[in-house]
C-alpha positions in Angstrom: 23.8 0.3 -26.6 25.5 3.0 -25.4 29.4 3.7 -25.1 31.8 6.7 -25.1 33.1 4.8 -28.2 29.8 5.7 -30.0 30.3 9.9 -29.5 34.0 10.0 -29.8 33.3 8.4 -33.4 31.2 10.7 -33.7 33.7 13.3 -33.1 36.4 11.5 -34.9 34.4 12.7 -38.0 33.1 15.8 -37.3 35.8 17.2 -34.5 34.5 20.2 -32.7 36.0 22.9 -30.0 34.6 22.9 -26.5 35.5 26.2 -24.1 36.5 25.5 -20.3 35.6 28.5 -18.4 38.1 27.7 -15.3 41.7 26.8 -17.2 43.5 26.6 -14.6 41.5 24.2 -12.3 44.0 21.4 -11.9 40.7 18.3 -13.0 39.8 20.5 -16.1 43.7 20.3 -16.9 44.2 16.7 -16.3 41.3 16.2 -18.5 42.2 19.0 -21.1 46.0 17.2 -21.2 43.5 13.5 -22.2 42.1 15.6 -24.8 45.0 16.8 -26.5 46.3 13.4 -26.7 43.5 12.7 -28.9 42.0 14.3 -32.0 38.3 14.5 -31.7 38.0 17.4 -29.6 40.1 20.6 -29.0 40.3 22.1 -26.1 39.7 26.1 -24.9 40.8 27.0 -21.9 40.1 30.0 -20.7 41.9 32.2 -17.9 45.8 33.4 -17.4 48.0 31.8 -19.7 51.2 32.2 -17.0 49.2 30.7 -14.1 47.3 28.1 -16.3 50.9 26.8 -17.5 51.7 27.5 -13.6 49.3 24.8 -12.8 49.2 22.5 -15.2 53.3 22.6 -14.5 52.6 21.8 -10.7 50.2 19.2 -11.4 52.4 17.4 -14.5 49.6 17.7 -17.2 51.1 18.2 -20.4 49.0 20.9 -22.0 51.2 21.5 -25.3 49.0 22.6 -28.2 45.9 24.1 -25.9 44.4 26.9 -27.2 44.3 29.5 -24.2 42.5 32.6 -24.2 42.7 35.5 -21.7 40.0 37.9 -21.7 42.0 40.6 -20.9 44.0 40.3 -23.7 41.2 38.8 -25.9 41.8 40.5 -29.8 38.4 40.5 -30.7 37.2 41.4 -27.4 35.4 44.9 -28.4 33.8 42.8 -30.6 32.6 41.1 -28.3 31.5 44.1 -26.2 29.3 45.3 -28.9 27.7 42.0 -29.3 26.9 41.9 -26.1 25.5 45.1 -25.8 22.9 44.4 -28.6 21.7 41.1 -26.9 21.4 42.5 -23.5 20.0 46.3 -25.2 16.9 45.6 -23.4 18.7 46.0 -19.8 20.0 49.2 -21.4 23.8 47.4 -21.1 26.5 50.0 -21.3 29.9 49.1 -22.9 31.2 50.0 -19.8 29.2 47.6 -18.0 29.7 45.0 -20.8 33.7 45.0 -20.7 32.8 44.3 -16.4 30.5 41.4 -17.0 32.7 39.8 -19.8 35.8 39.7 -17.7 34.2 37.1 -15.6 35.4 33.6 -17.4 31.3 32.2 -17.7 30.4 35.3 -19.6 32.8 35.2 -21.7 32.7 31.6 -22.4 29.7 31.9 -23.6 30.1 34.6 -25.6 32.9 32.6 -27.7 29.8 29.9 -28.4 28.0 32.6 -29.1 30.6 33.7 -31.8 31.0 30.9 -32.8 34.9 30.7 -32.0 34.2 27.2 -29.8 31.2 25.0 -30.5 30.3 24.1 -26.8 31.2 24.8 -23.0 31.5 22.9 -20.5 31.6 24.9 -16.5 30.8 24.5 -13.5 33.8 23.1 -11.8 33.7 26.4 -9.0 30.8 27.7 -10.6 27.1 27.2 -9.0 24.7 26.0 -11.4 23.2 29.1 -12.0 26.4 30.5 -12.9 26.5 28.7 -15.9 22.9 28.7 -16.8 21.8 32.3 -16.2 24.7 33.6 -18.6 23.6 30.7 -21.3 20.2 31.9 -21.0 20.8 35.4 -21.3 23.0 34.7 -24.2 22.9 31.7 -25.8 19.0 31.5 -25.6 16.4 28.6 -25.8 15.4 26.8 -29.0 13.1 28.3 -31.2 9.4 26.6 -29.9 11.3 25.7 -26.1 10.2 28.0 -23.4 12.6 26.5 -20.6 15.8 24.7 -19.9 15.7 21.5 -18.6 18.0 18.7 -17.6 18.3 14.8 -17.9 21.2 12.6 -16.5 21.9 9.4 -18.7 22.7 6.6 -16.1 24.3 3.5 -17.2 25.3 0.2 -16.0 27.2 -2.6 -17.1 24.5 -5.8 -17.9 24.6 -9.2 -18.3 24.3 -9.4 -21.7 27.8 -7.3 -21.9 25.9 -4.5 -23.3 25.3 -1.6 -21.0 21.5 -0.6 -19.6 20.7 3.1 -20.1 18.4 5.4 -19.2 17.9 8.9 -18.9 16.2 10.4 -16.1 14.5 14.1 -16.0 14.3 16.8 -14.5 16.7 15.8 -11.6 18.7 19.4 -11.6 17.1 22.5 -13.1 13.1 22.7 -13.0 12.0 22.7 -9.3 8.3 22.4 -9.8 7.5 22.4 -13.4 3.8 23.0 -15.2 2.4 20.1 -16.9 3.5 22.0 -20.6 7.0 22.2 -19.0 6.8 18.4 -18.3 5.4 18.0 -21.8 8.7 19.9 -22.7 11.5 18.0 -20.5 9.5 14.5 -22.2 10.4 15.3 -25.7 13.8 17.1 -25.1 14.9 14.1 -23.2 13.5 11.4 -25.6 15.5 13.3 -28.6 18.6 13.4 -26.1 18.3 9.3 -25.2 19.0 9.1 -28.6 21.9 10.3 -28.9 22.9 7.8 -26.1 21.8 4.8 -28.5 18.1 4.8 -26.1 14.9 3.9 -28.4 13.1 6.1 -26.0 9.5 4.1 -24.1 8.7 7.1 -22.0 7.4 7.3 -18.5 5.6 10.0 -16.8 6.2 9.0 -12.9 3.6 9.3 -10.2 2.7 7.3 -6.9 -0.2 6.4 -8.6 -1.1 4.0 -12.1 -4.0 5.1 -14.4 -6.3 6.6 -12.0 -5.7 3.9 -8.7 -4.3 6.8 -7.1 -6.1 10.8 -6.3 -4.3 14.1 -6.2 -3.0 17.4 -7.6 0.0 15.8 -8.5 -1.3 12.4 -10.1 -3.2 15.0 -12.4 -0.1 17.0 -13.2 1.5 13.8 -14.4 -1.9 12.3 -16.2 -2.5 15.5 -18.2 0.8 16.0 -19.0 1.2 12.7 -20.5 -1.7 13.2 -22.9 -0.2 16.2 -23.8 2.7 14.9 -24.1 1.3 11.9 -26.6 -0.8 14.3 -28.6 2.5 16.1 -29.1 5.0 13.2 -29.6 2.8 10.6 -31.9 5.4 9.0 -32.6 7.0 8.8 -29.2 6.2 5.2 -27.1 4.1 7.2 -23.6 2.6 6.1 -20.4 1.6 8.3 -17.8 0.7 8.8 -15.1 2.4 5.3 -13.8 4.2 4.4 -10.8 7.9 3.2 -10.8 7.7 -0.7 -10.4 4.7 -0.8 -13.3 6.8 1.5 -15.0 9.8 -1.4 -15.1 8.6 -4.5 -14.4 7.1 -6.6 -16.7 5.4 -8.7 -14.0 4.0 -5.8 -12.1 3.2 -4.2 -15.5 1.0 -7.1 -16.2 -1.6 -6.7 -13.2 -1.6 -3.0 -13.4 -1.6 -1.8 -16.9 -1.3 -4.9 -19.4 -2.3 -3.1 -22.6 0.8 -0.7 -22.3 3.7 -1.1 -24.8 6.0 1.2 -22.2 4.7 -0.7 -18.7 7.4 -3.0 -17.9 9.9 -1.4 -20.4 10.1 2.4 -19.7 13.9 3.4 -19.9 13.2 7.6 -19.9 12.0 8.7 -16.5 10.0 12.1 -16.6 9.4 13.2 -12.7 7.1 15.1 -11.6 9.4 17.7 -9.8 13.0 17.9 -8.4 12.6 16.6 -5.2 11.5 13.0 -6.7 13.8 13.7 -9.7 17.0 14.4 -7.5 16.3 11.5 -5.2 15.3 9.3 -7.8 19.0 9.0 -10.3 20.7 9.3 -7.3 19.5 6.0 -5.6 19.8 4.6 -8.9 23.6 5.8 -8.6 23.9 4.6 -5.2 21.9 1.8 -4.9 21.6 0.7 -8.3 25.6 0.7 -9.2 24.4 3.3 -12.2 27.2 5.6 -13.7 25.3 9.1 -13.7 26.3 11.2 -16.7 24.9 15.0 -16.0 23.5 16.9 -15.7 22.5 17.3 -19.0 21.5 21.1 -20.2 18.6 20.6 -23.0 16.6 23.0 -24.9 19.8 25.6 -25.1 20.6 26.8 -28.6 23.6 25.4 -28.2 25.2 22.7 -26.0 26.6 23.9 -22.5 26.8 21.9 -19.5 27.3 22.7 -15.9 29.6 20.3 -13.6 29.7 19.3 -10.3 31.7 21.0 -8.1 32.9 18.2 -6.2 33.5 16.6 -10.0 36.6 14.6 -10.7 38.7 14.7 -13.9 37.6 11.4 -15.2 34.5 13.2 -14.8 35.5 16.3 -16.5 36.7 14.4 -19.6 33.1 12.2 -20.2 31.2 15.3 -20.0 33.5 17.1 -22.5 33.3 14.5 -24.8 28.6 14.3 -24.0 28.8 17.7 -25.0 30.6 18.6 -27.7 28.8 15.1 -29.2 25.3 17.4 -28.8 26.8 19.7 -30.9 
């Protein structure tokens, strides 16, 4: 089951560069100063290298042996201009124009995935979400075949066993009322993302009703998409449309869907819109005692992931290491 010890092995052998687009937010130091104690993951910050030393001075983090990157000062920055300019030609993107937008830190964190110089970015800590997702979008793109980016959050909790329970929950952050081919889409994004979290995914599409006992738009929305979803995803374990407890319980499972080999056991949550989504991980968080690790960004060429604002560092430094693990 999952642990952070899991990615950061992963790391260990295959150590990649993630970009922070506000260097000289005193969390994304702190956990920048964690990182550069280690050796699995090197840090970009980007910003003012005077007031990011400033900072990080003021706060006591040591940042020795960050690479820091000003865009103003930026050596390949025209290069970056043009690049720009040919991904954005269909909004007729002047160089002048171009040189504005990259000065702003998301833009031009992303374009440094984009280039290739870092291999993920992590944002968000003063950003909105949209912020970080329209420039990742506009730049970075979807995956060939995905039409949308979605999110899941991993949630996990210490059990009995002395292994950890996880599960990942979608769309809790992006999609506000997706289509049933969007669900479809957030099922098998987040099945191959529970993976990576050591989940052998048993996928539920969530409804207030089980196999028909309830009526409704919405039961439909979650029925349909599930046999989409299973036509799609052979090989993916899917109920839908089920309600939470069958969903979980065993018992429960037994008097409303018995034949089911996800009733009772589902540990990947697909919603049928934000509202239930939002609501949902975060009474598991609450209520439940779950750690909530997200949101996750999925179907994005590359891996970039937007933080809370009201974040911590701790927090900072597990999503760092979640996302450069994607990569």
């Amino acid at each position: 089951m999952f642990g952070f010890g899991q990615l950061i092995d992963i790391l260990k052998k295959n150590p990649k560069k993630i970009v922070f687009t506000e260097g000289n937010d005193p969390r994304i130091l702190e956990a920048a100063s964690r990182l550069l104690a280690s050796n699995f993951l090197h840090p970009i910050l980007v910003g003012n290298p005077d007031e990011i030393a400033k900072v990080a001075e003021e706060s006591g983090f040591n940042i020795r042996g960050a690479e820091i990157i000003d865009p103003m000062k930026y050596d390949r920055f025209d290069e970056m201009v043009e690049m720009f300019c040919e991904l954005r030609k269909s909004k007729g993107v002047t160089p002048e124009q171009a040189r504005g937008i990259l000065s702003q830190a998301n833009y031009f964190g992303t374009m440094l995935v984009k280039m290739g110089v870092a291999d993920s970015l992590l944002g968000g800590a003063t950003y909105s979400t949209a912020d970080t997702v329209r420039p990742a979008l506009q730049l970075i793109k979807t995956k060939p075949g995905n039409t949308i980016v979605s999110s899941c959050f991993i949630m996990v909790r210490p059990a009995a066993t002395g292994e950890n329970e996880v599960l990942a929950m979608a769309d809790c952050a992006i999609n506000i009322h997706p289509t049933e081919d969007e669900l479809v889409e957030i099922a098998g994004e987040t099945a191959e993302c529970a993976k990576i979290f050591g989940i052998d995914p048993k996928v539920a599409f969530l409804s207030y009703s089980t196999l028909g006992s309830g009526k409704g738009e919405d039961v439909d929305k979650m029925r349909n998409a599930a046999a989409k979803a299973k036509e799609k995803y052979p090989e993916l374990p899917i109920e839908g449309e089920i309600q939470f407890d069958a969903a979980v319980s065993p018992r429960v499972a037994r008097t409303k869907c018995k034949d089911s080999q996800v009733a009772g056991h589902a540990n990947t949550f697909v919603f049928p819109d934000i509202n239930a989504g939002n609501i949902g991980y975060k009474i598991a968080q609450r209520l439940g005692n779950f750690e909530a690790y997200g949101p996750i960004l999925l179907g994005l060429n590359a891996p970039i992931n937007d933080l809370s604002r009201g974040c911590n560092a701790s927090e900072v430094y597990s999503m760092a290491i979640i996302t450069a693990a994607l990569a």
